[in-house]
C-alpha positions, 0 to 999 in steps of 0.5 A: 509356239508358246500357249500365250501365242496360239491363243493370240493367234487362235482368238481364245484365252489360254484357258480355251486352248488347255480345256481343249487339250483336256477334252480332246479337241488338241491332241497333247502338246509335246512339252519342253524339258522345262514343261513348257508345252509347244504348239505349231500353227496347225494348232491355231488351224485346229482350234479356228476350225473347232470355233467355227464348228461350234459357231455353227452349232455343233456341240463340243463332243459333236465337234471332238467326233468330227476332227476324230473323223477327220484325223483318221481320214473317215470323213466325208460329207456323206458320214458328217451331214448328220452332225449338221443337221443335228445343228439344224434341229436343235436350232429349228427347236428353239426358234420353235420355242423362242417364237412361243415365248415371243407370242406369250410376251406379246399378249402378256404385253398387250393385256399390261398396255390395256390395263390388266397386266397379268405379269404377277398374278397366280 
């Protein structure tokens, strides 16, 4: 497979799967004698599974350890559950920060309905 078809195939652009090359997510595509780089369809696999990892909110070295992990047979759900639940805090944090912001919002919106918005004051 050429780069254009796995990006198609994958669902990213030509440039995600060649920063994902160069990152590590994909290892080095072998290249035709004319440069051309060649791909199999477990690189769409790859790349799904790197989507939905940080779909999930694993970061991209957090992603890059896990395959790693995978590709030398070292993983398992007892050496990868602490990337999930990294995932988990970092979210709970920002749900804890977003919830602050919400009741600040709030009040700055109920003073502004009362007639004493303070949105621009010092």
């Amino acid at each position: 497979m050429k780069i254009g078809q796995v990006a198609s195939a994958a669902g990213v652009s030509i440039d995600t799967v060649r920063f994902y090359e160069r990152r590590g997510v994909l290892p080095p595509a072998p290249r035709t004698a004319s440069g051309y780089r060649v791909y199999t369809g477990a690189t769409v696999v790859r790349i799904k599974l790197a989507r939905r990892l940080q779909g999930l909110g694993l970061t991209l070295d957090e992603v890059i350890g896990a395959l790693r992990a995978q590709d030398t047979g070292h993983a398992s759900c007892e050496t990868e559950r602490w990337r999930l639940q990294a995932a988990l805090d970092r979210i709970e944090s920002r749900m804890a920060a977003l919830s602050l912001l919400r009741a600040e919002l709030g009040q700055a919106l109920a003073a502004c309905e009362a007639g004493s918005c303070r949105v621009l004051a010092d």
